[in-house]
C-alpha positions in Angstrom: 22.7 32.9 -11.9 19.0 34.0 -12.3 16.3 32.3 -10.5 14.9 30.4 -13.5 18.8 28.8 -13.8 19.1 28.2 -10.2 15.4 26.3 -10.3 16.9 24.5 -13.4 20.1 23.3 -11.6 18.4 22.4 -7.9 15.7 20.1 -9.9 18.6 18.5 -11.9 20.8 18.0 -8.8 17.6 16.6 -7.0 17.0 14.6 -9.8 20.1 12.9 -9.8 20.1 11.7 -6.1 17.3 9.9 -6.5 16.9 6.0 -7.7 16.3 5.4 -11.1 12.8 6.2 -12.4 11.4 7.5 -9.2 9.9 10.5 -9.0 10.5 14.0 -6.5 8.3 14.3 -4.0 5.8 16.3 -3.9 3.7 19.2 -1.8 0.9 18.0 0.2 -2.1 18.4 -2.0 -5.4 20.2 -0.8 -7.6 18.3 1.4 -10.6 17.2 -0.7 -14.1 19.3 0.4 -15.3 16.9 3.3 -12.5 15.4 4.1 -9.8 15.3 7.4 -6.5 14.9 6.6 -4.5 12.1 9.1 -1.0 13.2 7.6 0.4 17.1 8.0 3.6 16.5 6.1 5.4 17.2 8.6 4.9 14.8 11.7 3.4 12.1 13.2 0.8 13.6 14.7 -2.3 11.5 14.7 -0.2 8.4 14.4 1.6 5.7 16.7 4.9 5.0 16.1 6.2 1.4 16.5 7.7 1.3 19.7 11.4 0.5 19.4 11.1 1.7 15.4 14.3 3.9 15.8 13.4 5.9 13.2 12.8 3.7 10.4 8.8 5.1 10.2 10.1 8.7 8.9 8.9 12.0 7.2 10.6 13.0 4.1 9.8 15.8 1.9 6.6 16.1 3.2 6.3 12.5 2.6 5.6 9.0 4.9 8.8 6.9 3.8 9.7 3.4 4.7 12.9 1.6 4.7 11.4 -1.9 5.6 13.6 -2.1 8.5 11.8 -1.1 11.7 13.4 -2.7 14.8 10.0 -2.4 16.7 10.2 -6.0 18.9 6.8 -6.4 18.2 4.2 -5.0 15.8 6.4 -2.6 13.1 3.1 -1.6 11.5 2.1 2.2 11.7 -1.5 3.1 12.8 -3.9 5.9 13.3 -4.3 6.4 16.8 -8.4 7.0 16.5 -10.9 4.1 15.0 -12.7 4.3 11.8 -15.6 2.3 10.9 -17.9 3.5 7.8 -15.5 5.7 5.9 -13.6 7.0 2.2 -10.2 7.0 2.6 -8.1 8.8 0.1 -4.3 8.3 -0.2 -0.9 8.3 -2.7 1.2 5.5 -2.4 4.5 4.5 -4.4 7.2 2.2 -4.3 10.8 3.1 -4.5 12.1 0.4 -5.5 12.1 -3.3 -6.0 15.8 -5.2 -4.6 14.1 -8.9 -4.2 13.2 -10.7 -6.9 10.2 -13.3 -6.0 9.8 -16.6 -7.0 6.5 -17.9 -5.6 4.1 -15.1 -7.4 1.2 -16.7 -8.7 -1.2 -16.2 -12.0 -4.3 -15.5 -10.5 -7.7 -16.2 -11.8 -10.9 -13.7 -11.8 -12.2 -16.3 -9.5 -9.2 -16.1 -6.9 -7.6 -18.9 -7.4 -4.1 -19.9 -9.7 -3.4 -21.4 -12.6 -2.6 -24.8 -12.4 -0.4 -26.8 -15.1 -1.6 -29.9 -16.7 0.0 -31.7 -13.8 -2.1 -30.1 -11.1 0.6 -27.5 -10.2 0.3 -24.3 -9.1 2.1 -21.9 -11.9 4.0 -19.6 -10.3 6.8 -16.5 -12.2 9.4 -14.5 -10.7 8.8 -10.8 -10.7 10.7 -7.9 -8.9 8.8 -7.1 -5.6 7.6 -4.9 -3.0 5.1 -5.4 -0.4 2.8 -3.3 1.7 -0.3 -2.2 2.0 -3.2 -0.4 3.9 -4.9 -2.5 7.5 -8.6 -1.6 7.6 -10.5 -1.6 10.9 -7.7 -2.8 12.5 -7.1 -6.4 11.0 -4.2 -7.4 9.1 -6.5 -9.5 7.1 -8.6 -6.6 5.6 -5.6 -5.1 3.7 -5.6 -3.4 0.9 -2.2 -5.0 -0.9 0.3 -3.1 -2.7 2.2 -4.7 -4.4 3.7 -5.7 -7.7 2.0 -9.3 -8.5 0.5 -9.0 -12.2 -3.0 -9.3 -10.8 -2.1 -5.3 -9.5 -2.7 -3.7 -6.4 -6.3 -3.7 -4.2 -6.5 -6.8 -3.4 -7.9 -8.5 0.0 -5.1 -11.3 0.2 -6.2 -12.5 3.6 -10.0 -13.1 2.3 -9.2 -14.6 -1.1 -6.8 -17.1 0.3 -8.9 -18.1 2.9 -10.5 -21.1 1.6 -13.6 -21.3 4.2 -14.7 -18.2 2.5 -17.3 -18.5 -0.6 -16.4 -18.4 -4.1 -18.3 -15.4 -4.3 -16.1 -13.8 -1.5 -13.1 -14.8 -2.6 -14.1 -13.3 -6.6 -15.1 -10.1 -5.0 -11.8 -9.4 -3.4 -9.5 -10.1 -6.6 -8.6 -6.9 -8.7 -10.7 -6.4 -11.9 -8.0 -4.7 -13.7 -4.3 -3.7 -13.1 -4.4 0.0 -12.7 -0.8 0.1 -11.3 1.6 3.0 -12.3 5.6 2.2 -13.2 7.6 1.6 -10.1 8.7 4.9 -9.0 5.6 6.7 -9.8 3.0 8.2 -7.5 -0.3 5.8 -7.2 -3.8 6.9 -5.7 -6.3 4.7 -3.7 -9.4 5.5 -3.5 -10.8 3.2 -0.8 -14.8 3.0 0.3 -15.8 0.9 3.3 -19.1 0.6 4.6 -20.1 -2.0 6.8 -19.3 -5.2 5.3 -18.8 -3.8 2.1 -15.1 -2.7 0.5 -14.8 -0.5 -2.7 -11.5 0.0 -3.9 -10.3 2.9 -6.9 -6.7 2.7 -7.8 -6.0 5.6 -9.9 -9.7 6.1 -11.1 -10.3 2.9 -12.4 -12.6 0.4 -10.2 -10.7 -2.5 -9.1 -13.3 -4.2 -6.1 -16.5 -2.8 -6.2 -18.8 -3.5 -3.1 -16.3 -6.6 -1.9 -18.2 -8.5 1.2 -15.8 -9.1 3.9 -16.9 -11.0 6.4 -16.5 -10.8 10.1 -15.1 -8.0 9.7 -14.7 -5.4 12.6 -17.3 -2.8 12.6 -14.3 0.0 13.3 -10.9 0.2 14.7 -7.6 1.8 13.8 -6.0 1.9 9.8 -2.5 0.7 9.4 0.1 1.1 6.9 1.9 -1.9 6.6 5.4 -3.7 6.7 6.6 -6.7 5.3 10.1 -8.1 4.7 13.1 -9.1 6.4 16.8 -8.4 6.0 19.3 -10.9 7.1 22.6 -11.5 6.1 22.9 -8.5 3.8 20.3 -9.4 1.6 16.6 -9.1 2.2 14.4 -12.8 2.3 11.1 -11.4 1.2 9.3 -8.3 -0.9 10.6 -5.4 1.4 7.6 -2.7 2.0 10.1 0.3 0.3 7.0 2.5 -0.3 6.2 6.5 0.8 2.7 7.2 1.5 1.3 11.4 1.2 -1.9 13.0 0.7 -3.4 11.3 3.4 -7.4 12.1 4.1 -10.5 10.2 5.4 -14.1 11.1 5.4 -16.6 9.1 7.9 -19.6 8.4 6.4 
């Protein structure tokens, strides 16, 4: 077998080990000019580890992959091990799949807040779902979501459902536009924070533009998220099945 047939048969074979529509990973790309990577491809190196994980927080490929399952006791989050405070973060993010289905999704308003029917009730819809997302500063409640809501991914959930914040606040921190690609393909935030202020590009398109958060931190560590729970063979919220690559930061 030439080398153009054996290329031809490994990609097929690798193509069929992996879940429907999902994508092969991919090399590390260059670092943009500027720019530090935080992730090698090849270990965690720069990061911490949730104690207790056993191995759950892994490198594939040259990929970050999650199952959703870390058996850390107490925080299963992964985090840089330095601070950040003024700084462009550039990163690919997918999920692999989407095994829950939820029912308590929301249609949210460019204001923030949901659709109500004519009784007064909330309107909610059932969509396949995955959860995660990327901890700024340090603080659960500055993440940027990803996830598969209609309203699409770069959101500040944690500021728009906090109801002592402003209208203004909680507008600024709901997406502008769904710029999510397919389940299985490879996404790319581009995400801009300077002092109070949160930018957010999701594939090239602008989905928060100069966001005010609050009471933010002025630095600490970034986190990439878990969420969901498995119990009884079946998992009871949006499980955070994503891989993360291409990881790079640039303090401004």
């Amino acid at each position: 077998m030439n080398c153009k047939h054996l290329f031809s048969a490994l990609a097929v074979g690798l193509a069929l080990t992996l879940p429907a529509g999902l994508q092969a990973a991919q090399p590390q790309s260059a670092v943009p000019e500027g720019f530090t990577p935080l992730f090698n491809g090849q270990d965690f190196s720069g990061w911490n580890v949730p104690k207790g994980d056993n191995g759950h927080w892994r490198i594939i490929d040259g990929v970050i992959d999650y199952d959703a399952r870390s058996e850390a006791p107490d925080d299963k989050n992964l985090w840089t091990a330095e601070e950040y405070g003024d700084f462009v973060l550039r990163l690919d993010w997918r999920i692999k799949e989407t095994p829950y289905l939820n029912p308590r999704v929301p249609i949210i308003l460019p204001d923030g807040s949901h659709k109500k029917d004519a009784s007064g009730k909330e309107i909610v819809t059932t969509v396949p779902d995955s959860d995660s997302g990327i901890f700024l500063r340090g603080e659960p409640k500055s993440q940027v979501n990803i996830w598969c809501w209609p309203v699409g991914s770069g959101e500040v959930y944690g500021y728009r459902m906090d109801e002592k914040m402003s209208p203004e606040v909680r507008a600024g921190v709901t997406p502008k536009r769904n710029a999510d690609r397919h389940i299985g393909e490879w996404n790319t935030f581009e995400i801009t924070m300077k002092g109070e202020r949160l930018t957010v590009r999701l594939n090239g398109q602008k989905v928060l533009d100069k966001a005010r958060l609050p009471g933010i931190a002025s630095s600490g560590r970034i986190g990439l998220q878990h969420h969901g729970s498995f119990q009884n063979g079946q998992w009871t919220s949006p499980p955070a099945l994503v891989q993360f690559r291409n990881i790079a930061i640039k303090r401004l």
